[in-house]
N, C-alpha and C positions, 0 to 999 in steps of 0.2 A: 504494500500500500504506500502509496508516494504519502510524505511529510506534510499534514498537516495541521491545523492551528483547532484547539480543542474546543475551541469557540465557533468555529466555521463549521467542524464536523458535530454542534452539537444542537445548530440551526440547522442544517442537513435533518439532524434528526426528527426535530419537534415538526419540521413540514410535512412529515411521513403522517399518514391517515391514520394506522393499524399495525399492529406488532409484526404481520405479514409483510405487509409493507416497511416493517423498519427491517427486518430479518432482510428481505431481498437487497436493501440498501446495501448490509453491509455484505453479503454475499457479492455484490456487484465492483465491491471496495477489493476484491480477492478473499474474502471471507477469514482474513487476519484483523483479531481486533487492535488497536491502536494503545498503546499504553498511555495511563493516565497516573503518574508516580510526580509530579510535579505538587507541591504543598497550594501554590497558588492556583493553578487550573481545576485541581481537587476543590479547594473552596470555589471558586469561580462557578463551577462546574452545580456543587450542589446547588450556589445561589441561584443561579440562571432557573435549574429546575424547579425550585421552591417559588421564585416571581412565576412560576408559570403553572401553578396550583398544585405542583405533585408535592404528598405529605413525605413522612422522612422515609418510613418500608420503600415509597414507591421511587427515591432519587436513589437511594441503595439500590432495589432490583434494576433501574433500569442503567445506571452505572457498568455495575457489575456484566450486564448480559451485553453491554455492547464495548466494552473497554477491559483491559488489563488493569487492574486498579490497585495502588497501595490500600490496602483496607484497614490499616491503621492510622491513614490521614482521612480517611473519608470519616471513618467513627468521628474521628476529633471535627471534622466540619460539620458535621450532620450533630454533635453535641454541645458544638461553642454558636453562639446566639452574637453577630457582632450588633 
């Protein structure tokens, strides 16, 4: 998957109608998820989702299923409130 910016690939995503639709996305990406180990894009990442109604279960599942994710920087953004 060519480099890129975890903010562009994460508008890619929220466009997508249905999980089918998000699944074929990234199938289409070479079906490599993109890692998300960065402390800043990790929060960045959950905030974006949270402005955009998903509660905290749903910015975890939908992290997790489409990105390689440090999961002890997401716990900590998904538990600090800035």
């Amino acid at each position: 998957m060519a480099r890129v910016t975890v903010g562009a690939y994460m508008q890619d995503l929220s466009r997508t109608q249905n999980i089918a639709e998000m699944d074929a996305f990234v199938e289409a990406q070479g079906g490599m998820k993109p890692k998300l180990v960065d402390r800043q894009a990790i929060f960045e990442s959950v905030s974006y989702l949270q402005s955009h109604g998903f509660d905290d279960e749903e910015v975890q599942r939908c992290l997790v299923r489409y990105f390689y994710v440090d999961l002890d920087l997401l716990y900590e953004a998904l538990t600090t409130r800035h």
